[in-house]
C-alpha positions in Angstrom: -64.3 -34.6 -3.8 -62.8 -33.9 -0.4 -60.9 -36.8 -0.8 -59.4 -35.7 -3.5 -59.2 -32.0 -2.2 -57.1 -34.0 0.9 -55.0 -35.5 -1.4 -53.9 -32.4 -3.6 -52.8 -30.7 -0.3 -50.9 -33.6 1.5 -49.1 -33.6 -1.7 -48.6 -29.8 -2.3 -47.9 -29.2 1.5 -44.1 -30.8 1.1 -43.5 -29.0 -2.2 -44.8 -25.8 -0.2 -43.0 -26.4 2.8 -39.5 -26.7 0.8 -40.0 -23.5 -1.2 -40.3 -21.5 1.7 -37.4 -23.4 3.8 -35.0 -22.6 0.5 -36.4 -18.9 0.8 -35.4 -18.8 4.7 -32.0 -20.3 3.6 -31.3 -17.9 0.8 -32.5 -14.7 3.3 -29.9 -16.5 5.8 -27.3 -16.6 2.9 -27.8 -13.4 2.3 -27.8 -11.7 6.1 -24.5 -13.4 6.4 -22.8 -11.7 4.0 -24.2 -8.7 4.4 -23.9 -6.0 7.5 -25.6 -2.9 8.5 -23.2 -0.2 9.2 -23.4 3.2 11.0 -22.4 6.1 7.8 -21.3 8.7 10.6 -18.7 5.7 12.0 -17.7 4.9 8.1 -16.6 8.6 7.7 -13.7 9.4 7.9 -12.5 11.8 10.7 -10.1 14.5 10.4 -6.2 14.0 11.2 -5.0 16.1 13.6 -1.5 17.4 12.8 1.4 17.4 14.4 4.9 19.7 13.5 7.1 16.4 15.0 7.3 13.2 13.4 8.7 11.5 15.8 9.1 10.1 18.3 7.2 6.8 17.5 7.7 3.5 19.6 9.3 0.4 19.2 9.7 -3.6 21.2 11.8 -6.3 20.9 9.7 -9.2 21.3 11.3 -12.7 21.0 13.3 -12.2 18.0 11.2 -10.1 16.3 11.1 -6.2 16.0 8.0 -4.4 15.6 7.6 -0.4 14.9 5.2 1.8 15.5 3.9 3.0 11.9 1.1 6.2 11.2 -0.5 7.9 8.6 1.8 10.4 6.6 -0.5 13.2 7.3 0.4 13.0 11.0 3.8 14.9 10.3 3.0 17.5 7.4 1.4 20.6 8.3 -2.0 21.6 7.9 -1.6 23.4 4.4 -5.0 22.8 2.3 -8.7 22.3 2.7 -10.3 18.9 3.3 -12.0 18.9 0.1 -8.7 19.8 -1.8 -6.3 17.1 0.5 -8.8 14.2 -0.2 -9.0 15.0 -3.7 -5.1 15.1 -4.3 -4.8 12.1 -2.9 -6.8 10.1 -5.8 -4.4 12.5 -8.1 -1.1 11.5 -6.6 -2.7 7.8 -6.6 -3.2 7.9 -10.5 0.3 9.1 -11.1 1.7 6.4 -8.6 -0.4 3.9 -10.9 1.0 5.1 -14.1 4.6 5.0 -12.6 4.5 1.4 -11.5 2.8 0.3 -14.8 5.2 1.9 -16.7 7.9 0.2 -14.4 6.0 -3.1 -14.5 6.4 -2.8 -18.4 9.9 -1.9 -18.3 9.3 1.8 -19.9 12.1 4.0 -18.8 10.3 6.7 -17.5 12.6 9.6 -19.3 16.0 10.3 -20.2 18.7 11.2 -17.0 21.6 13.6 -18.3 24.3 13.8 -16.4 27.0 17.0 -16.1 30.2 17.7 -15.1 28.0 20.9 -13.2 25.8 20.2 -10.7 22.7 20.2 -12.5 19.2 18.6 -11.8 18.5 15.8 -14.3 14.8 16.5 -16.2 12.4 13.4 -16.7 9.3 13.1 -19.4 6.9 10.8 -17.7 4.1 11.1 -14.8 3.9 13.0 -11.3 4.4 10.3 -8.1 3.3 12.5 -4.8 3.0 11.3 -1.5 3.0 8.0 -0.3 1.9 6.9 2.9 2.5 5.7 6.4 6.0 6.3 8.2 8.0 5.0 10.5 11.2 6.5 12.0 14.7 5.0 11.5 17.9 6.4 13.4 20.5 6.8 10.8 23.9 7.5 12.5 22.6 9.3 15.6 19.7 11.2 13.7 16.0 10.5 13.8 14.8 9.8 10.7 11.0 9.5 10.1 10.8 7.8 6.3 7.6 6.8 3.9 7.2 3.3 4.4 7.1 1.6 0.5 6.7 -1.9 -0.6 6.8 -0.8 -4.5 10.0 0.9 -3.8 14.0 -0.9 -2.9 16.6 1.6 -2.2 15.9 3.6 1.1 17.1 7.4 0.8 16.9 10.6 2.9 17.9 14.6 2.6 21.5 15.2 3.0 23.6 18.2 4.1 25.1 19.6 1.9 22.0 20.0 -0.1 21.8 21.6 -3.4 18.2 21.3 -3.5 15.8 19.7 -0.9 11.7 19.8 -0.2 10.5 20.8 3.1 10.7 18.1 6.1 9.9 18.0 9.5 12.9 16.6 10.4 16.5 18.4 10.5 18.5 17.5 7.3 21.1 14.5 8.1 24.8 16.0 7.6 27.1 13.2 6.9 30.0 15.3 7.8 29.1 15.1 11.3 28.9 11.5 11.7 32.7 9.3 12.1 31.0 6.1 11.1 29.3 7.7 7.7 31.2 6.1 4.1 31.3 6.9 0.7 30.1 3.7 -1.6 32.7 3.4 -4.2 31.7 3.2 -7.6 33.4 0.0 -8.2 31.4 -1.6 -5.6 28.4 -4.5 -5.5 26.5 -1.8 -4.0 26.6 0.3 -7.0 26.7 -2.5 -9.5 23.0 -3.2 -7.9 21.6 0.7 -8.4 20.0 -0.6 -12.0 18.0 -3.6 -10.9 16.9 -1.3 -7.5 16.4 2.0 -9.3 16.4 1.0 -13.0 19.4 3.6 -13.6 23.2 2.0 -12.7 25.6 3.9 -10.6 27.7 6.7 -12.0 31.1 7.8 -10.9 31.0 11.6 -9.1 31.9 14.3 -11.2 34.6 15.2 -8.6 36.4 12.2 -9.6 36.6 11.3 -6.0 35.0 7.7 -6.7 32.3 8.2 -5.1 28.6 6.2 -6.5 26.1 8.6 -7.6 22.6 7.5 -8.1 19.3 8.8 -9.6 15.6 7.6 -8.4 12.9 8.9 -10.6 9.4 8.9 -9.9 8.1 10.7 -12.8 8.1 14.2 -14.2 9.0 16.6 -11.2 9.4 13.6 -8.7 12.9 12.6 -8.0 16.3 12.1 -5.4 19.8 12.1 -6.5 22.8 12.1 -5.0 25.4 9.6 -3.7 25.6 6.2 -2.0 26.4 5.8 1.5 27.3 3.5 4.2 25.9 4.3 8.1 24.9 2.6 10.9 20.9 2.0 11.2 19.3 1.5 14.1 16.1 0.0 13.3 14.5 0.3 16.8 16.7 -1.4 19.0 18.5 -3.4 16.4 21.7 -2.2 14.9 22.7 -2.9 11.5 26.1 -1.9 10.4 27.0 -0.4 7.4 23.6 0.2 5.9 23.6 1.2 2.5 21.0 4.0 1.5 21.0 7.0 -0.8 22.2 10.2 0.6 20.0 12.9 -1.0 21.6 15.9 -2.6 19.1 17.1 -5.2 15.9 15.8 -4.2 11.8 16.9 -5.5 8.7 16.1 -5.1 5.6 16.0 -2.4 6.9 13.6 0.4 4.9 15.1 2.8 7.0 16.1 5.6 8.6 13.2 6.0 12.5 12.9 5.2 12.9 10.6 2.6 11.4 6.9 1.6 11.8 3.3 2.8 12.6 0.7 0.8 11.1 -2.8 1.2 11.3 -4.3 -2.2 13.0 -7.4 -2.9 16.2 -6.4 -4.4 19.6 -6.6 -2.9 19.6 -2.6 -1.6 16.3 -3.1 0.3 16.1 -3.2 4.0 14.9 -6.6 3.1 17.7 -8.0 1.8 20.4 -6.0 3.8 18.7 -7.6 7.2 18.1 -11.0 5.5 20.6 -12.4 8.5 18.5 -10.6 11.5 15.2 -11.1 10.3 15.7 -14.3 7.7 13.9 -12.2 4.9 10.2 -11.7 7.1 8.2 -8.3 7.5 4.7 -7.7 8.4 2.4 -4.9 8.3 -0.8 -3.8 9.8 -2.6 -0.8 8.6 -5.1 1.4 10.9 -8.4 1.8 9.7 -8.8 5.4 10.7 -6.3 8.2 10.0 -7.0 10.1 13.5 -3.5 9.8 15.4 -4.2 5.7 14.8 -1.1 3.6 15.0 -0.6 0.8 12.7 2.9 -1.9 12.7 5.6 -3.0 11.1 7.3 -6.1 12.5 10.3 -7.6 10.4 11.1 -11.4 12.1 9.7 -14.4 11.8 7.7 -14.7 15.3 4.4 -15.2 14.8 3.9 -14.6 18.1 4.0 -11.1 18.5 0.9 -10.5 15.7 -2.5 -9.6 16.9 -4.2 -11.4 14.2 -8.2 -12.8 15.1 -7.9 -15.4 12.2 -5.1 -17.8 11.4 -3.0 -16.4 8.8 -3.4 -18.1 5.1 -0.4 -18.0 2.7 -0.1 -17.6 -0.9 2.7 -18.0 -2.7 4.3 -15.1 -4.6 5.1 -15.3 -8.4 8.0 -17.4 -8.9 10.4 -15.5 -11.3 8.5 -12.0 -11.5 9.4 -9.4 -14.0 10.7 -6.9 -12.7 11.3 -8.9 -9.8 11.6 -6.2 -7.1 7.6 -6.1 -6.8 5.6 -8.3 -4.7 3.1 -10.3 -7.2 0.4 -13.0 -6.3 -2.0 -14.5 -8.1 -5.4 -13.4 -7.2 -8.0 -15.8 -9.0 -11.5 -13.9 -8.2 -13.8 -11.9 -6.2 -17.1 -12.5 -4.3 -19.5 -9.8 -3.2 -22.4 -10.7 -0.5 -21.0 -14.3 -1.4 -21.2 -14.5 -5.2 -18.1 -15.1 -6.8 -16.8 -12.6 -9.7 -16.0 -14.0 -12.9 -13.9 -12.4 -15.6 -11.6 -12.7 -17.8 -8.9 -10.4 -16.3 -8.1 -12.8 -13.6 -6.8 -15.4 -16.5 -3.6 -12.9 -16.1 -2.4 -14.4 -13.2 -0.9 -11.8 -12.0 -1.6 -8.8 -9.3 1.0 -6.4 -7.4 0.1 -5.7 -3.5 1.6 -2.4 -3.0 1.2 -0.6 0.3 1.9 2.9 -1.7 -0.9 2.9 -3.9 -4.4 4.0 -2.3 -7.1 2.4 -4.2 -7.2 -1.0 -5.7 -6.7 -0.5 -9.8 -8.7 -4.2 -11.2 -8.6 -4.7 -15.2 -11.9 -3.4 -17.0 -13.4 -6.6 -17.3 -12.6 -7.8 -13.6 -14.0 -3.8 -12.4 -16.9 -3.9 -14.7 -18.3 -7.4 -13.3 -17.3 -6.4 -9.9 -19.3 -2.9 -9.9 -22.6 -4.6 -11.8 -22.9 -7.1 -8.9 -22.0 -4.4 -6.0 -24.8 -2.1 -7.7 -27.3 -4.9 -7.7 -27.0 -6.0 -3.7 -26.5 -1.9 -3.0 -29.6 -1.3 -4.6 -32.0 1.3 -3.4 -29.9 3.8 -2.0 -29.4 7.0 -4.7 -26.1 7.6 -7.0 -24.1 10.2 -6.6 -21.9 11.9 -9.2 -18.5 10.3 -9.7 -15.4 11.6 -8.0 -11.8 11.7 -10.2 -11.3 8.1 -10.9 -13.9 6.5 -8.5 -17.4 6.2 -10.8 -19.6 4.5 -8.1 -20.6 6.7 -5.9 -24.1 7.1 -3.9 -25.2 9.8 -1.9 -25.5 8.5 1.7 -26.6 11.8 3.7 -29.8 11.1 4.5 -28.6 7.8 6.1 -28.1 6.6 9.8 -27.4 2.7 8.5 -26.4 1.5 5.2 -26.2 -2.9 4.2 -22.8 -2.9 2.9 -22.4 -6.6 1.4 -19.2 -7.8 2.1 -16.3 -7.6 -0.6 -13.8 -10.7 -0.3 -10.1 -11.6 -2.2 -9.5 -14.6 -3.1 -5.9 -16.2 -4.2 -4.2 -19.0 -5.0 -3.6 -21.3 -2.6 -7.6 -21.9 -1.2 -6.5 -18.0 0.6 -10.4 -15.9 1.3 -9.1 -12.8 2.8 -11.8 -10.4 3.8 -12.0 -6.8 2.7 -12.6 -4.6 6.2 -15.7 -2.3 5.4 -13.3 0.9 6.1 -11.4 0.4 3.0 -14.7 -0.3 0.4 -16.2 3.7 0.7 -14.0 6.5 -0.3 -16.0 9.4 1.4 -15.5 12.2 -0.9 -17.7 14.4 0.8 -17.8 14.7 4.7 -21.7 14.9 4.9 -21.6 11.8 3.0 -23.4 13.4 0.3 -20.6 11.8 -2.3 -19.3 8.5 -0.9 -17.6 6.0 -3.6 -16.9 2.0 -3.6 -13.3 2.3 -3.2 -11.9 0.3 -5.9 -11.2 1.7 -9.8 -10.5 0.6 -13.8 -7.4 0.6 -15.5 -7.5 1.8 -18.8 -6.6 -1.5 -20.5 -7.0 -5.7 -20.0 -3.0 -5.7 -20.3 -1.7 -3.9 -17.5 -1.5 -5.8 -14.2 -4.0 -4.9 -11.4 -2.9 -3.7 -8.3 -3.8 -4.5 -4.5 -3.9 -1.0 -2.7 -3.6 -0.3 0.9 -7.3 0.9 1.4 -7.9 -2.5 1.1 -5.1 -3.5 3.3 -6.6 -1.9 6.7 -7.0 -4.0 9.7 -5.2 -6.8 8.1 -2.0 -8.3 9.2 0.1 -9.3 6.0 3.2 -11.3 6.3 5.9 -11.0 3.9 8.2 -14.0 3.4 11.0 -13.6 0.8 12.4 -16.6 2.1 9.8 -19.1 1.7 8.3 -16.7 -1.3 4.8 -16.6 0.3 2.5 -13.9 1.2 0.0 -14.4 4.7 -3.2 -12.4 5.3 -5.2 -12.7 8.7 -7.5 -10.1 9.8 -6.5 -7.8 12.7 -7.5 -4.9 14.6 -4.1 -2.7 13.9 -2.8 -1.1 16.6 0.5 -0.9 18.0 -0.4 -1.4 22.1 
């Protein structure tokens, strides 16, 4: 009997013994990707404001030009509540998301009338608000501080004399004051290219002095119009002459304080393309994590050099032939939370736009839904909140110090992992962190194409190569020293 007592255990004692080595390797799976987290660090802190945009720094670094880039918010004044400034920002998101799928889908957002009077054109279609982060420009010999836009190509700003202009912090740029300002001619390349950059052509002034008007819409009560023009750019130290860029006579909408928008979209009027010889078609970003007088970057060369990155940088290629093919597109093939990959339909699509404009991350239903099921499941135990305008995963996180945030990871074509920094996966919608939301949302429908916003971008260096037709991620701690 003992014998066989012996011989039951020496042969239950292996299978024993490998049960509870799989159970320390599956705990060990899971502390890696998960990390505990401080909730008062994760909130966000209040931006300070300031009634000058500028000035904001720039280097030359061996062939390369980097620029010193910050939230919008650090040059519009302190007009509304917290409550109501974080909320408007998931409204102005939506509308941006509508635009660009509308855009994507080649719907023209309304009809433009033009007039021999000087009348403002009227547009059906959705509200775009504020974009971003800024950077400042010297157009002529005038500061220019401009919303920094991957989604968008032709780079504009408020002109003098203006029929109609928002609010900026900036003084108005007067062309009439500048010898080396120039009318584009409406029989001009430049002009010919308005429709592929703006989706309207050119259209000959109604003063019949040849000059190219133009029209960028970005939805109902969103727009610039005025007329092409050629000026000297100084984009830090580096002078580009003859830069072409939209000289704002009638312009609308809520840019912030900031004087008009950069363009950085891939068709022939973008800053891209116009310093394809300086810069051989390369620009990187790096956006701060925190919106408290933080400085992010914008480097346009090819130097690797001058990044910051911790991690090598990984390269996907972009879509090859995209339509319309002034967006950035990559192919992002699934997701993996706490280290267990998403499968879904939506990413049979093949398709995703990385926009720094948009906020939040919009995945199809089928890619969101499997994505939220697994973040609920390793988030367990800590108590839902109500949802907050489009975010519909939210937990109430007040009677926290620590929380286990599993970690959210991309992954694209290419082999490319790029890790999601735990600053862009909470949207804190109440600063007691009583309503705090995964930062990431549903579009309506499987057919519209997901989008890659940049509260997912933070602390990430991403290299833009329109040469090679590639995209790079590595993860870095953006700041501009």
């Amino acid at each position: 009997m003992a014998e066989a007592k012996t011989l039951l255990i020496s042969m239950l004692l292996p299978l024993l013994l490998l049960l509870l080595l799989t159970i320390s390797i599956e705990e060990v799976q899971c502390l890696q990707h998960k990390a505990v987290y401080s909730v008062k660090k994760l909130q966000w802190r209040k931006l300070s404001h300031t009634l000058k945009c500028h000035p904001q720094k720039s280097r030359r670094d061996k062939g390369s030009l980097t620029l010193e880039m910050k939230h919008c918010d650090y040059c519009s004044e302190k007009t509304q509540t917290w409550d109501k400034v974080i909320r408007n920002r998931l409204i102005s998101d939506n509308s941006r998301v509508h635009y660009l799928q509308a855009k994507i889908k080649k719907q023209v957002p309304g009809k433009m009338v033009y007039s021999t009077k000087d009348e403002i054109p009227l547009y059906s279609g959705v509200k775009l608000l504020t974009l971003n982060y800024i950077i400042t420009l010297q157009l002529g010999k005038r500061n220019m501080t401009v919303l920094v836009d991957t989604g968008s190509d032709l780079t504009w700003v408020q002109c003098e004399p203006c029929k109609l202009c928002y609010s900026q912090q900036d003084p108005i740029l007067n062309p009439g004051l500048s010898r080396s300002y120039k009318s584009v001619a409406c029989n001009s390349s430049s002009c010919q290219s308005l429709e592929g950059a703006t989706g309207f052509a050119g259209v000959c002034g109604a003063d019949q002095k040849n000059s190219c008007n133009y029209v960028v819409n970005y939805g109902d009560g969103s727009y610039t119009r005025g007329e092409l023009g050629r000026e000297r750019l100084y984009v830090g130290k580096t002078y580009v002459k003859d830069f072409v860029f939209g000289c704002g006579r009638n312009n609308k909408g809520l840019f912030g304080g900031a004087s008009g928008i950069l363009g950085l979209g891939r068709s022939n009027l973008s800053l891209i393309s116009q310093t394809y010889k300086k810069f051989d078609g390369v620009f990187s970003y790096c956006l701060p994590s925190t919106e408290v007088d933080s400085s992010g970057s914008l480097t346009f060369g090819r130097d690797a050099s001058v990044y910051k990155n911790s991690t090598p940088i990984s390269y996907t290629k972009m879509i090859s032939n995209p339509e319309p093919s002034t967006f950035y597109f990559l192919n992002l093939t699934s997701f993996s939370i706490g280290g267990v990959a998403i499968q879904a339909p939506g990413f049979a699509t093949g398709r995703t736009l990385i926009d720094s404009g948009t906020v939040i991350s919009r995945l199809v239903p089928s890619v969101y839904n499997a994505l939220k099921t697994e973040f609920l499941k390793q988030f367990s135990g800590y108590p839902r909140a109500p949802s907050y305008s489009i975010l519909d995963t939210c937990f109430n996180l007040s009677a926290y110090e620590n929380v286990n945030i599993p970690t959210l990871n991309m992954h694209f074509e290419d082999t490319v992992k790029v890790n999601v920094d735990v600053l862009g996966m909470f949207y804190f919608a109440k600063d007691d962190a009583s309503q705090v939301c995964l930062a990431l949302a549903s579009l309506s429908s499987e057919d519209e194409v997901g989008i890659i916003g940049n509260f997912q971008q933070r602390n990430l260096r991403i290299v833009y190569d329109t040469k090679k037709s590639k995209v790079g991620f590595a993860e870095e701690a953006c700041s501009y020293t």
